[in-house]
C-alpha positions as CSV (number, residue, x, y, z in Angstrom):
1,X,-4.4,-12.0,-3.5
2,X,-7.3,-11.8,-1.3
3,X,-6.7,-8.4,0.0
4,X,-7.1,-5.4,-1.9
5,X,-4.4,-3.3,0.5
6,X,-1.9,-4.2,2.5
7,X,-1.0,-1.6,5.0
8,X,2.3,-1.9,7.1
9,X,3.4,-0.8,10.6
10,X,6.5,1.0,9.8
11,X,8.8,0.3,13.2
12,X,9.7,-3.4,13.3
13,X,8.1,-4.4,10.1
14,X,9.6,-2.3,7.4
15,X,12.9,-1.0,9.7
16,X,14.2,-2.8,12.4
17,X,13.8,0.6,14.6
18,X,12.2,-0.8,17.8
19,X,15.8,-2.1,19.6
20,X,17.5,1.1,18.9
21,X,14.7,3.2,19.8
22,X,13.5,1.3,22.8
23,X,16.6,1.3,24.3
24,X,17.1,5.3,23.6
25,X,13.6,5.4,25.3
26,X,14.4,3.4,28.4
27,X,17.5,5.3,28.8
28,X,16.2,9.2,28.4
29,X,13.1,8.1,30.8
30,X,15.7,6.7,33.5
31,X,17.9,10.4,33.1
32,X,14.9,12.1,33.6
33,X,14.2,9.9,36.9
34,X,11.3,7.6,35.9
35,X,13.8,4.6,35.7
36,X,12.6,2.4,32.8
37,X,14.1,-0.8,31.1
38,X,14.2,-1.7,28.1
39,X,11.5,-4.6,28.7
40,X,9.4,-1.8,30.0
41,X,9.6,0.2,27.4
42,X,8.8,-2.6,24.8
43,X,6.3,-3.4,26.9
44,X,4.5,-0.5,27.5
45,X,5.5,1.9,24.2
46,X,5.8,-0.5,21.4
47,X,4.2,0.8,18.7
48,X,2.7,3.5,20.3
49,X,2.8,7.0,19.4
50,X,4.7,9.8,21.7
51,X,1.4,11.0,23.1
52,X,1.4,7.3,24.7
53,X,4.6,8.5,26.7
54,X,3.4,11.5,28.3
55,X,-0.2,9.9,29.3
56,X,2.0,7.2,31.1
57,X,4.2,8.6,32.9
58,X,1.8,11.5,33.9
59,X,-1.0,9.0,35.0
60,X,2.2,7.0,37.2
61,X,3.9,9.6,38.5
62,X,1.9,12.9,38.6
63,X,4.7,14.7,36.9
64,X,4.5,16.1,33.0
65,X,8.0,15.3,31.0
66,X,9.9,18.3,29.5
67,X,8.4,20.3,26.8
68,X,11.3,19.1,24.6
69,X,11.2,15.7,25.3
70,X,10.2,14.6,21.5
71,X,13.1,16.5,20.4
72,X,15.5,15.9,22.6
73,X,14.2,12.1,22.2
74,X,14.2,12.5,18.4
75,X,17.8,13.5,17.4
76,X,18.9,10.7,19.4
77,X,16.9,8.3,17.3
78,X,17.6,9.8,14.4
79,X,21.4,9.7,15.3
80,X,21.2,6.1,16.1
81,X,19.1,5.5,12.6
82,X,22.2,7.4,10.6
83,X,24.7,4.7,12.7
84,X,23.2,1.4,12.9
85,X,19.8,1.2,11.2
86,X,18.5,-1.4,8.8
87,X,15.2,-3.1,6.9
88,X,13.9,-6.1,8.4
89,X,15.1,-8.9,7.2
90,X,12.6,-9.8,4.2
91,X,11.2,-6.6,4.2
92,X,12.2,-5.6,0.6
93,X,11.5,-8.9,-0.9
94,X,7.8,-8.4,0.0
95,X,7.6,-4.7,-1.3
96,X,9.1,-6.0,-4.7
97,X,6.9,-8.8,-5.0
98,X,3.3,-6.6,-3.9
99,X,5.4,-3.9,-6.5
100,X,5.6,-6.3,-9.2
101,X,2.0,-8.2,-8.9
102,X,0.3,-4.3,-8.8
103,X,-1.1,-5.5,-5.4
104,X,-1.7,-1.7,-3.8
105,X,0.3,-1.2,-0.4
106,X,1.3,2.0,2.1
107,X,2.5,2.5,5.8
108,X,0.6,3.6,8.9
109,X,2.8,4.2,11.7
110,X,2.4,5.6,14.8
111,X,6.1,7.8,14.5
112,X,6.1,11.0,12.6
113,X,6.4,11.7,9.2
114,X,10.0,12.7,9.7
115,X,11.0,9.4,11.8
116,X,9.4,7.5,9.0
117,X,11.1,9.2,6.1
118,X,14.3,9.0,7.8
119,X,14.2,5.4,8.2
120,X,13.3,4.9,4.9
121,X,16.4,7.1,3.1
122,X,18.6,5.4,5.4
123,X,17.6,1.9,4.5
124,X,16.5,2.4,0.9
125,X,12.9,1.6,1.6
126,X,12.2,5.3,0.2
127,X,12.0,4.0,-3.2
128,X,9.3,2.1,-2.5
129,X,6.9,4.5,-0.6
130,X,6.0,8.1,-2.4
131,X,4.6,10.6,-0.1
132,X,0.8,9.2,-1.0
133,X,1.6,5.7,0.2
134,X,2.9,7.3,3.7
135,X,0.5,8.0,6.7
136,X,1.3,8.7,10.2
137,X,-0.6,9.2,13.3
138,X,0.5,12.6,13.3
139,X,-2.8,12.6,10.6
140,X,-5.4,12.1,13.0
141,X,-6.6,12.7,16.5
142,X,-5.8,9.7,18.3
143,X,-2.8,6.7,17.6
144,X,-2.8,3.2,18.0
145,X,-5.3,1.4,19.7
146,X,-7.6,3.6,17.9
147,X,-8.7,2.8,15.1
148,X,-8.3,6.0,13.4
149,X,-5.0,5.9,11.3
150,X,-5.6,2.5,10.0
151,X,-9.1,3.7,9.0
152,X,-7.4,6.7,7.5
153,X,-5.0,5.2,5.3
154,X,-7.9,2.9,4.0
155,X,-9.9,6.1,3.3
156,X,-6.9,7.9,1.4
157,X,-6.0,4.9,-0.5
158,X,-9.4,4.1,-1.4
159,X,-10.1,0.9,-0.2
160,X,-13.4,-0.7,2.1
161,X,-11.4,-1.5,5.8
162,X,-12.6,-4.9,5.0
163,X,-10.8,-5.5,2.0
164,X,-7.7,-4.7,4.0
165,X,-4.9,-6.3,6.1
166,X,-2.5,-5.1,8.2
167,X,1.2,-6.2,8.9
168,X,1.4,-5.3,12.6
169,X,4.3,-6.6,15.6
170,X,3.1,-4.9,18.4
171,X,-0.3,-5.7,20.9
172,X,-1.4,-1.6,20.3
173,X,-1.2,-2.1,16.3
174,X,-3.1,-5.6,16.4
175,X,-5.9,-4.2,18.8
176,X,-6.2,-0.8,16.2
177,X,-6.4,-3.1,13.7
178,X,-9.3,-5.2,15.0
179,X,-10.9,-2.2,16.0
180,X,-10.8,-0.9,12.5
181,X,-12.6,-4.1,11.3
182,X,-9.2,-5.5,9.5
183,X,-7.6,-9.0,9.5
184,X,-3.8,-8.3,10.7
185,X,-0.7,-10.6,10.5
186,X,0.8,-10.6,13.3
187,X,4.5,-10.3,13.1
188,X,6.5,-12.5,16.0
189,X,10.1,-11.5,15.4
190,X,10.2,-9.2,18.5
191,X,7.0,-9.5,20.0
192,X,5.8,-13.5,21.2
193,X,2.5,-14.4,19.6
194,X,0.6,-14.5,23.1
195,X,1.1,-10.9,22.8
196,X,-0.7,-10.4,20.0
197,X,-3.8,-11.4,20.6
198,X,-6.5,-11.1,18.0
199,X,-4.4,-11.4,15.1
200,X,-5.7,-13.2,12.1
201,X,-2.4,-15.1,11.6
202,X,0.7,-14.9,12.9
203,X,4.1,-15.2,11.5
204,X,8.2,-15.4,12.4
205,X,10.0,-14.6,9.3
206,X,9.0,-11.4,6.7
207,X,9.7,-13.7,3.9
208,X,6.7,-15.8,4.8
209,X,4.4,-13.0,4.5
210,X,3.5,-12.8,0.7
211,X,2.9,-16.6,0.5
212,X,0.4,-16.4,3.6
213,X,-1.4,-13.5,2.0
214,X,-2.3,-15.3,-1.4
């Protein structure tokens, strides 16, 4: 394989999170009266981390959201995940392939440490990722489009940035990416490839992705 790491974006490449918790977004925005769809909210929150949703609507609307808006905004998703959450399609095929080759891998997401190990118990993806193969932007200063966490998880797993790829589906993951001096596969599932621009390649169906990678 040509990479020595392969980092994944958790939300809508390992789980298939970003309906459910785009929709849950979209909704508790337009209670709070800052109506929001749920094309709004991919478009402007995908793959961003919750820091992303107070600078927005602060900078639109000169008013800060509650001081319990994560948690209030967390149970729900984490009520939704228990009800109706799944891996991408493909998803595990990949991680048992990178297992079985030794080809190193880990996740960089911009949720928290608890939305990501949630997700992972209740799809069974938790087998595959032990607390040193998990990083969240919760680990440094500032999420996606900064560079930072990517850069982090290359640091921690030991690996130069440019022996690394990341597997990315939204336009804030592919420009941290960049930034951090990576190729990244851009993931088209959710997200149309015009989107995701500056992406080294871009691909439609997870089971594609270990092929392309050789």
């Amino acid at each position: 394989m040509r990479y020595d790491l392969v980092i994944f974006d958790n939300d809508g490449v390992l789980v298939d999170s970003e309906p459910l918790s785009n929709r849950l977004l979209a909704g508790y925005l337009t209670e709070l009266g800052h109506p929001t769809s749920y094309e709004d909210s991919l478009r402007d929150y995908m793959g961003a981390a919750m820091h992303r949703v107070h600078d927005l609507v602060e900078e639109r609307t000169g008013r800060r959201l509650p001081e319990d808006f994560d948690d209030v905004f967390h149970r729900r998703v984490f009520a939704a995940f228990e009800r109706e959450l799944e891996p991408v399609a493909g998803a595990v095929g990949v991680l048992e392939k990178l297992a079985a080759d030794g080809v190193p891998y880990c996740v960089a997401s911009s949720g928290s440490h608890e939305r990501i190990r949630v997700g992972h118990r209740k799809t069974g993806l938790d087998r595959w990722f032990d607390d040193g193969r998990i990083f969240s932007s919760q680990d440094v200063g500032r999420g996606k489009p900064a560079p930072d966490l990517f850069l982090y998880a290359a640091e921690r797993m030991g690996v130069d940035p440019a022996r690394c790829v990341v597997v990315e589906d939204s336009p804030l993951g592919v420009r941290a990416a960049v930034a951090a001096g990576m190729d990244v596969y851009g993931f088209t599932a959710m997200t149309p490839g015009d989107r995701l621009t500056g992406a080294t390649q871009l691909f439609s169906d997870m089971g594609e992705l270990v092929d392309l990678l050789v």
